[in-house]
N, C-alpha and C positions, 0 to 999 in steps of 0.2 A: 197542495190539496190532500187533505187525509186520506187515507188508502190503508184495505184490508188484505194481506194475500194469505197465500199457505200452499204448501206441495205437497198433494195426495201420492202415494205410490203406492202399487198394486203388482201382488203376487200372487200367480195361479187362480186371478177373482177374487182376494182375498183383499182387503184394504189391513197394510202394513202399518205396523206404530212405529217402525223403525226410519230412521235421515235416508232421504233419498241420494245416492251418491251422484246419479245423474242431474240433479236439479236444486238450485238454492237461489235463495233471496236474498240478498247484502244490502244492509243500510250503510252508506258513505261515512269514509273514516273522517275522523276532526277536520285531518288536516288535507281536504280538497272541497276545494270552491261551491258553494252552494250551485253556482249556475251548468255545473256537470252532474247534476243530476243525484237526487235524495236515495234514491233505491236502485239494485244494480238484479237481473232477474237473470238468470243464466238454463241453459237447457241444455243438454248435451245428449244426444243418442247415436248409439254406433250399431254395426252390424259386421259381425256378430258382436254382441254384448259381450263387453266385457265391465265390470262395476269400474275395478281400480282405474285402468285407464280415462274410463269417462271423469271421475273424480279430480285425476291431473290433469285433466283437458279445463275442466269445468276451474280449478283453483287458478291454473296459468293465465285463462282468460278474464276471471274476474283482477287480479292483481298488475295485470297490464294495462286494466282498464284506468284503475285507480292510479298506481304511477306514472302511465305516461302523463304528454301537455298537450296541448290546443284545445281544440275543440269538443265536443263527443261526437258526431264523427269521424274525427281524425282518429279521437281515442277507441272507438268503437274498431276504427280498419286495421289498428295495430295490434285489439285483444283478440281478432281475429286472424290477423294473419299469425300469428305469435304462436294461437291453439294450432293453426293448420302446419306451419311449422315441427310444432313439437309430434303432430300424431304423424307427418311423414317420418321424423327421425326414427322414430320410435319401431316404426313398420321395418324399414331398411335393418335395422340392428335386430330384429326379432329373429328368433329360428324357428319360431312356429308359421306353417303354410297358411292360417289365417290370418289376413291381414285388415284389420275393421279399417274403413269407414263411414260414414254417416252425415250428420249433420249436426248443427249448433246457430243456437239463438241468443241473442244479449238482447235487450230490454232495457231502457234508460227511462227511469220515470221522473218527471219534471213538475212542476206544480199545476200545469195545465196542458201537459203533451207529455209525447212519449215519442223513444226512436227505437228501430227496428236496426238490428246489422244480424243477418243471416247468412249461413252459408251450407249449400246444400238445400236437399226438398224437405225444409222445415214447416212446422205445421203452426203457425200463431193466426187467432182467432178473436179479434174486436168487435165487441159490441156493444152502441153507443144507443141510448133511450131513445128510441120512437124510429131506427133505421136497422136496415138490415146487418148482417152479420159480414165480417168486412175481413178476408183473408189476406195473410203474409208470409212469404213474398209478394207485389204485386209487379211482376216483371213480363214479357215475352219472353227473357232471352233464355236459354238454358240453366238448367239446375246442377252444377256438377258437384260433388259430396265432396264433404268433408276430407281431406287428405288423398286426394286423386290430383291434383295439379298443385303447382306450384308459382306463382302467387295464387291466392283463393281466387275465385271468381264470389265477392260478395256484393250483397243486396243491401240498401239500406232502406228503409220504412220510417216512417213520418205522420202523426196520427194528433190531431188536437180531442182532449177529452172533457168530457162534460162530467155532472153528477150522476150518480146510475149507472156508468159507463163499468163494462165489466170483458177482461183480458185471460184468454185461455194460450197457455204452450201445452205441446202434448207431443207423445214420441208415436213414431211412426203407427207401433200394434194399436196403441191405444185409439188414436185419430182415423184409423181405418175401421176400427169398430164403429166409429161414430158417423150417423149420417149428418147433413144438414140440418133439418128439422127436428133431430134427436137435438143436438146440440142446443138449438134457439130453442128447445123447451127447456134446456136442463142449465144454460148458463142461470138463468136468474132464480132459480134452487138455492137453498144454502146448500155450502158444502158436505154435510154428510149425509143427505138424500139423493146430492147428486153421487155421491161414490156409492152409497147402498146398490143404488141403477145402475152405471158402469160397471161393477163387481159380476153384474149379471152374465157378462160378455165373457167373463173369462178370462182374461187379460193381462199382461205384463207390461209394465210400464212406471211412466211417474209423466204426472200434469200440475202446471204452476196455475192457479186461480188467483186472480187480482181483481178486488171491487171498489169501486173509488164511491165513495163519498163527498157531501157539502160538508164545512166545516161544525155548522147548526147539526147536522146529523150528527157527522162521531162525536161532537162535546158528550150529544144525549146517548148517544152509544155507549160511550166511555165513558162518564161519570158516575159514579155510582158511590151512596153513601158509608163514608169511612166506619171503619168501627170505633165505637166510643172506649177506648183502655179507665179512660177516668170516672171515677163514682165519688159521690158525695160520701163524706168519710159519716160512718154509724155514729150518734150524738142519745146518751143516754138524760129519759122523758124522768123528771120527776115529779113526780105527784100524791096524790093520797094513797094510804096505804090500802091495800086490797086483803080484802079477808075473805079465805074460801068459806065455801058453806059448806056444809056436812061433818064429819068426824073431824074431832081434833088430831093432830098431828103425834105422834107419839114424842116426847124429848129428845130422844135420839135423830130424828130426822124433823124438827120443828124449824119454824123460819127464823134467822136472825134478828134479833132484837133488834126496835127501830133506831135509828141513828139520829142525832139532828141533823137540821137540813146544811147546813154548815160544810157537813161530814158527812155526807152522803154523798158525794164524789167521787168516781170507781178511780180506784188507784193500784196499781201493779205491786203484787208487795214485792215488799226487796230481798232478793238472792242472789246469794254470793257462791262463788264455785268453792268447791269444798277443800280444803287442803290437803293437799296428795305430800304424802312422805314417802319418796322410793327406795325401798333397801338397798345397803351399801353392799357390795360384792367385795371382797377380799380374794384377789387370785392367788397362788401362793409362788413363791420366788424359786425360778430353776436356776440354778446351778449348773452349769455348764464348766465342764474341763477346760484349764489354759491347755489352749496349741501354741506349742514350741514349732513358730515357723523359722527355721534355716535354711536359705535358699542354694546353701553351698550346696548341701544333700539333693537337695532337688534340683540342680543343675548339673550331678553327676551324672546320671541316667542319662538325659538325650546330649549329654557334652561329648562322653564317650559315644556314642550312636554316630552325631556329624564328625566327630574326629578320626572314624574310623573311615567314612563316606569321601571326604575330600583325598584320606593318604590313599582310598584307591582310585580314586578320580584323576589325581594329582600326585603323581610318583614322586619319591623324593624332593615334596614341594613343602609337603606337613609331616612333624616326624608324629609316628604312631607308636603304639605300648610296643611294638617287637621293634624299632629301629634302636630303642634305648641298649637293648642287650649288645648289639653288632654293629657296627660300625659299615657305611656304601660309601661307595667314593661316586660322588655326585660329579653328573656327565657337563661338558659347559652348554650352556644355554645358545642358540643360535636366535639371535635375536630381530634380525635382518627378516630371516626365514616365517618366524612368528607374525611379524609385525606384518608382511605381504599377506601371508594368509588369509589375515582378522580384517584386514582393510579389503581382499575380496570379497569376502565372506559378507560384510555388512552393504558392496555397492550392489551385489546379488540382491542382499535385503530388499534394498532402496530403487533400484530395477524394477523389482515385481510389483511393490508398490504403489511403486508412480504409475505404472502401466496397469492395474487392477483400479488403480483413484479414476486415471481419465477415460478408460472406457467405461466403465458404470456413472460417474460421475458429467461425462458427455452425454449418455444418452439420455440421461434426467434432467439435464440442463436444455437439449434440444425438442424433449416434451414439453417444459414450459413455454418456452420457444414458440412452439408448433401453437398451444393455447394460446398465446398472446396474438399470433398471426388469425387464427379464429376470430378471437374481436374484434381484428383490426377488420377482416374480411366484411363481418357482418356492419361494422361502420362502412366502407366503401362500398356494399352493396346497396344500402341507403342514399348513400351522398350520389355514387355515380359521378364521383372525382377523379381524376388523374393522380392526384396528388396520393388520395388516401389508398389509391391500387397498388404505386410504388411502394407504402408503406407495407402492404403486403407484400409486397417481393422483396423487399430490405429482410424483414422477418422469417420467410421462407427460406433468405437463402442463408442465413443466419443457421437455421436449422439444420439444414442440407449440410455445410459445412461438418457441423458436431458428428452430426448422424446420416452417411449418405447413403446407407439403405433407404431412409422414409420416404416411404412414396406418396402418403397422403402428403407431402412437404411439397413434394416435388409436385402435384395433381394441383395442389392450390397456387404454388409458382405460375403452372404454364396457362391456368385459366385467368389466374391476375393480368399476366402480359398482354393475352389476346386480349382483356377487359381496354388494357390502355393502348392497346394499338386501335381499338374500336373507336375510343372517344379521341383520340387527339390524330386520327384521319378520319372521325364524321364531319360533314359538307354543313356549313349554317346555314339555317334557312330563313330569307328574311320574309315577313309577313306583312301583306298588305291588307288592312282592313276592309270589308264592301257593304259591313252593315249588322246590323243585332237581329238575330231570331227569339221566337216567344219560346220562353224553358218550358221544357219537356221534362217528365220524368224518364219515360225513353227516349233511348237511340234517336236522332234523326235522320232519313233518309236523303243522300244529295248526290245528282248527276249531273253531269254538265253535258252540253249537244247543243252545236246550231246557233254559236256564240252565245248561249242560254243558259244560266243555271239555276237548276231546278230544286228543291226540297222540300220534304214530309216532314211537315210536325205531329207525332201521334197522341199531343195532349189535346189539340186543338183541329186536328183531322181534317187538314187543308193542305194542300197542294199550291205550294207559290213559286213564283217565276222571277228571276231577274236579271233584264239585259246588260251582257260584259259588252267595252269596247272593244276594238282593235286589239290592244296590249292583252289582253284579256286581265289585267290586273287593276282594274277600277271600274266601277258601274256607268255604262251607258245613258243611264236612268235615273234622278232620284229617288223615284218611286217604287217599290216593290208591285209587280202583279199576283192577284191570284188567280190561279185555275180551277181547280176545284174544290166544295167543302161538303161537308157532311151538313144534307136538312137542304141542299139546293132541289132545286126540279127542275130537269134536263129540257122536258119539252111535255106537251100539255097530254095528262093522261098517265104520264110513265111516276114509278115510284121515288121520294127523294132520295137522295145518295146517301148510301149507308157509310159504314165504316171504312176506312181505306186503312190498305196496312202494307203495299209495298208500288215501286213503279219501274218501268224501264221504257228506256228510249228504243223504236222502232227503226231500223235505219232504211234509206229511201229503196222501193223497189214497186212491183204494178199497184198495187192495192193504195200503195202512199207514196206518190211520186217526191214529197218534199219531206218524208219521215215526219214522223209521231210521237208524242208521248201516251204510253198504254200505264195506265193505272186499276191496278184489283184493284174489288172493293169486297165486302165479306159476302161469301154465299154465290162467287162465282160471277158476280157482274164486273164488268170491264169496260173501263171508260178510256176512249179515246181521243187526245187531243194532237188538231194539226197545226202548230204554232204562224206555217206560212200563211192560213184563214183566218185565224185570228179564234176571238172566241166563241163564237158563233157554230163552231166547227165540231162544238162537245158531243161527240157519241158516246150512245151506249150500245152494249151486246152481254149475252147470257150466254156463257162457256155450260157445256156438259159435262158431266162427270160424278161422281159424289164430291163435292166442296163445302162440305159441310162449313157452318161459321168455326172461325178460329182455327181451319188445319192448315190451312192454306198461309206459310209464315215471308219464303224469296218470290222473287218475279224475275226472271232473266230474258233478253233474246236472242237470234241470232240468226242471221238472213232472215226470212220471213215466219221464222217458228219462231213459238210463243212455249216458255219453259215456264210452271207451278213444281214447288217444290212442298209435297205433299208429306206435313211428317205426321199425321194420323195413322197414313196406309204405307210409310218409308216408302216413296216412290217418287221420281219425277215426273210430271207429265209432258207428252211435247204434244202441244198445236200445231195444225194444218192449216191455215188460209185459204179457201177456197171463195174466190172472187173478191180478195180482201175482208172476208168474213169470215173468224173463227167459230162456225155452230158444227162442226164435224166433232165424234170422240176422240176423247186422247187418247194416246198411244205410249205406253210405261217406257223410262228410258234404260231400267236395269229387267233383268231377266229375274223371275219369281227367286226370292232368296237370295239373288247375289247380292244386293243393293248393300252400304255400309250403313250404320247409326246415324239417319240425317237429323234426329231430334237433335244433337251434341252439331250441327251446320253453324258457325255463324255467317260467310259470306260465299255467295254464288257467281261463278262468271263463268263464259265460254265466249272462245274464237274459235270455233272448230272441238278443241278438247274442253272437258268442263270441272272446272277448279272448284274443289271445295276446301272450303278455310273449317275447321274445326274447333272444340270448346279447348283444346289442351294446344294448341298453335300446332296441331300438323295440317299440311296441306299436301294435298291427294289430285291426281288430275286421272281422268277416264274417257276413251274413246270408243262407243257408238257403246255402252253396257258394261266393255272389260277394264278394269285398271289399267292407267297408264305406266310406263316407267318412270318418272317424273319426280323428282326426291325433295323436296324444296331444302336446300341449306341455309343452315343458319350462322346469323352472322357470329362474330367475336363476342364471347359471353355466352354459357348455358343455358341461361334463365329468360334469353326471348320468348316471349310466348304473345304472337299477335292476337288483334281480336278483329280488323279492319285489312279489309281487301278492296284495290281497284286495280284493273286490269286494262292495259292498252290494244285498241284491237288487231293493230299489227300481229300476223299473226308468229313471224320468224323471228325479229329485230325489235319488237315491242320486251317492254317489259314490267313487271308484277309487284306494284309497292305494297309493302307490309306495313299496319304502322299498331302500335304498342304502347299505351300511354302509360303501363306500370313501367316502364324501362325510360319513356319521353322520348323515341326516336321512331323514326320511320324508314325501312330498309327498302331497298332495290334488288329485286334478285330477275334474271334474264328467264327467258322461255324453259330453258335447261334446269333450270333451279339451281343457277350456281349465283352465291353472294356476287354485287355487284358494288353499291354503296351505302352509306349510312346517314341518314340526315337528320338534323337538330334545331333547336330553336334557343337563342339566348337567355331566355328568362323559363318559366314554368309552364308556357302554355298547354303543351302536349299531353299535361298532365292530365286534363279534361279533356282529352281528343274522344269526341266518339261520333265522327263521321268524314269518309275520306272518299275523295275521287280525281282522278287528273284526265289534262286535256293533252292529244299531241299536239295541236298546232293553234294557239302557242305552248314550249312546251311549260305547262304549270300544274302545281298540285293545289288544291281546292280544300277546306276542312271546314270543320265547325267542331268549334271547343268554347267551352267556356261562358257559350249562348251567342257568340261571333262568330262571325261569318269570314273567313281568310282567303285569300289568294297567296301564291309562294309561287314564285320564280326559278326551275329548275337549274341549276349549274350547268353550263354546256361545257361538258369532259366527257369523256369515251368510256367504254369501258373497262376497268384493270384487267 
């Protein structure tokens, strides 16, 4: 589909004629497949600003785009991880205490869609003829910037375009000057009314505009008539002869006499170039003197000079002008004595040598070295092979040998081995299928209770159920239940159920002698269901507090409290039950100020202490306010970085699986937070893991990857 863009940039309010460093537009090289996409939109903003930087963010990601394979999102997650890579390195090596990061946008335009891969709180804004204005990212989960963790945490976006459809990127100053309704007046502005208006603000920045067009439209756009270079050559009119009137002409200036028509035919007269004769120069002849060269005379002078140089260098070895007059009696040579000497003399040579060749010579050899283990590193950080980690420690130690100061040799050595001690003592885990859920572009939420397991779909904002056997590893049921959805009505009079966004199981005590499942819904309503009743048994109840829509993100419980994890106000709330009714105010669980960053929360649990999982995989546990001591270790490999928590409610001898679908394994760590096991799956499921819960009894872990639904059968072994 034809499409217009261009990158405005702005300095001090000023609209720039100069290349934005931060922001460009690529059309696809020759040589990549039409179906990865015609134009390549790139955005990059840091903080602090720095231009250069942004520039080698912005080139590495478009170039990784283009060379790697698969698909464009595959390509999209590699020009992204690749920039976030480069601006960590860059930060580490730096010696200046400002360390930018920020964010970054790709753009993939297709002939009738577009993809989103963002990382960081980037600002892109779609809008499509006759609908509102449509932001990206569209996620819940956390925004974490540009170059703050390692792998990205990125978003992808996904958008089908019409004609009239019109795409804003913008950096942070710029998008913060702009309201809503600024924007939905000013998108469909041509571009230099709407920068004249932005200018207004003041501003720093650079914004990418894209206008798509019908094909009928740009022809009439863009066509426009060529200029004509060709003329009908001049053709001389003959005709009657014209007589002026008035005074006759004087002779001197009178008209040519008439020709016949024959010979009236204009013709060029003929000229010839004139004949040029150039004077001859005569130089006159010099005369130059013979040189009488004899090299006898001229090899007097330094003959005599070295003949004198060697007889003092070498006593009675060259005879010199004085030994002719007098007569030495030449001493005998000890030739034995000489000949030791000159063969010390040159193994000293060949000593030093050798020993200057392989100490310079090793340590330049062990920097190659060192680089080729680099590569090889970054292929097995990919593959997540056995094989390819050995190769790094082949080459490491390769290194180490030449040069056994290096320590970066040595640093990459000992994290190789823990790598392969990880993978070839992780535990397989075999999968049993129970069933397909409806894709979601979010997360799905899943708990098991009550030989039950339960999960949230938040595309389709229902709440389904489905009974495990015995085994707990194949359905009870073929049928799936639902519990609740969005647009029901509970009972006559009450309002339909809004939005649901988290749930937790209730476990049994006076209020619910058979446990519950409690489900938020947005704005503080809370649905209660008691699975032993059946469904019939759906309540509702109106929590107090401010819960305004969308702050309200985990649900947790615990004995008969009800935990909101509030990240508008960073606070937890805790509910009271009174007579099985939670209508009492909350009660904060951190003291004004203490609380940590819960925006950056991804998973919530409590036995007693309450565990929070983080955007950068650390995990923190805190008891009644104050931080606990609680350290969670991590396993073999630096680079775990979970995103998924379930917790056993045991509360001494339970224990805490982590699970990490950039890495494909799922960790076990005890109460203590000491590594315990590591588990896997034979093929690539894990790759799409984005929900995880396990049961003790039996003991099984539960997921959903892939839009499947799984059971996994723990190994019964102890703990190392």
């Amino acid at each position: 589909m034809p499409w217009q863009s261009e990158v405005l940039r702005f300095q001090e309010g000023m609209r720039s004629c100069h290349a934005a460093p931060e922001a460009a537009v690529e059309k696809s090289p020759h040589n990549v497949p039409a179906q990865m996409g015609e134009q390549l939109a790139v955005l990059v903003d840091l903080a602090p600003p720095l231009p250069h930087r942004s520039r080698e963010i912005r080139v590495i990601a478009s170039e990784t785009y283009w060379n790697s394979a698969g698909s464009v999102v595959a390509r999209l997650r590699r020009a992204l991880a690749a920039a976030n890579r480069y601006l960590i390195q860059t930060n580490m090596q730096s010696i200046s205490i400002q360390r930018p990061t920020g964010q970054i946008t790709c753009v993939v335009f297709l002939p009738e869609e577009i993809f989103f891969g963002q990382v960081g709180p980037a600002y892109a804004r779609l809008q499509l003829p006759a609908h509102p204005i449509e932001s990206f990212p569209q996620t819940t989960r956390p925004l974490l910037p540009l170059g703050s963790t390692r792998p990205p945490l990125i978003h992808i976006g996904y958008a089908k375009v019409t004609p009239g459809s019109i795409l804003q990127l913008a950096t942070v100053e710029i998008a913060g000057e702009l309201t809503t309704e600024f924007t939905s007046t000013t998108l469909a502005q041509r571009g230099q009314e709407w920068a004249e208006q932005l200018a207004a603000h003041q501003s720093n920045g650079s914004v990418v505009l894209a206008r798509f067009f019908s094909e009928e439209s740009a022809a009439e756009t863009v066509s426009r008539q060529k200029p004509r270079w060709w003329r009908r050559p001049l053709q001389m009119v003959l005709g009657k002869t014209f007589t002026p009137s008035g005074e006759t002409p004087a002779p001197g200036v009178a008209p040519l006499p008439e020709l016949p028509k024959e010979q009236a035919r204009w013709k060029l007269p003929e000229w010839r170039w004139p004949a040029l004769h150039w004077p001859q120069l005569h130089l006159p002849k010099l005369s130059w003197p013979a040189i009488d060269f004899n090299w006898k005379d001229r090899w007097r002078l330094p003959h005599s000079s070295l003949k004198r140089f060697f007889s003092a260098l070498l006593p009675h070895k060259v005879t010199g002008s004085s030994a002719k007059a007098r007569s030495h009696r030449i001493p005998v040579e000890k030739k034995a004595l000489m000949g030791g000497m000159t063969l010390g003399f040159l193994l000293i040579i060949l000593l030093i040598t050798t020993s200057t060749y392989l100490q310079f010579s090793g340590a330049e050899r062990a920097e190659s070295i060192f680089k080729e283990a680099q590569a090889a590193w970054e292929v097995a950080y990919t593959t997540q092979t056995a094989e390819d980690w050995k190769h790094v420690v082949v080459l490491t130690e390769k290194a180490i040998n030449l040069a056994p100061e290096h320590k970066l040799a040595k640093e990459m050595q000992n994290e190789a081995q823990l790598a392969i001690d990880a993978l070839e003592n992780a535990a397989i885990l075999e999968l049993h299928k129970l069933g397909e859920v409806h894709p979601s572009p979010s997360p799905h939420q899943l708990l098991v209770a009550d030989s039950w397991l339960y999960w949230l779909n938040p595309s389709s904002n229902e709440v389904v159920g489905l009974r495990l056997s015995e085994d707990g590893i194949s359905p009870a049921a073929d049928s799936q239940q639902r519990i609740l959805k969005e647009g029901e009505v509970l009972s006559a009079g009450s309002q339909p159920v809004g939005k649901l966004i988290d749930f937790a199981w209730m476990e049994p005590h006076t209020g619910y002698p058979d446990g519950a499942l409690f489900i938020y819904g947005d704005g503080g309503r809370l649905y209660v269901y008691e699975p032993a009743i059946g469904p019939h048994s759906r309540d509702e109840q109106q929590l107090l507090g401010e819960l305004s829509p969308s702050n309200i993100t985990l649900v947790e419980t615990f004995g008969n409290q009800l935990y909101l994890l509030n990240r508008q106000q960073n606070q937890i709330l805790k509910y009271l039950p009174v007579n099985g009714v939670y209508d009492a105010p909350p009660r904060p669980y951190f003291a004004a100020g203490t609380a940590p960053q819960l925006q950056n929360v991804f998973a919530l649990s409590i036995d007693g202490e309450l565990y929070l999982l983080f955007g950068n995989g650390e995990l923190l546990t805190y008891f009644n306010g104050g931080e606990g001591i609680f350290r969670g270790e991590r396993p073999p490999g630096a680079d775990f970085q979970p995103t998924l928590m379930t917790l056993e409610s045991t509360t001494t001898e339970g224990l805490i699986y982590l699970g990490d679908p950039q890495r494909e394994s799922i960790v076990a760590l005890n109460k203590e937070g000491e590594f315990q096991h590591q588990f896997r799956v034979t093929d690539d499921t894990l790759r799409s893991l984005e929900a995880l819960t396990s049961s003790e009894e039996p003991d099984v872990l539960y997921l959903i990857a892939d839009n499947q639904l799984y059971a996994a059968p723990l190994p019964s072994f102890t703990a190392q």
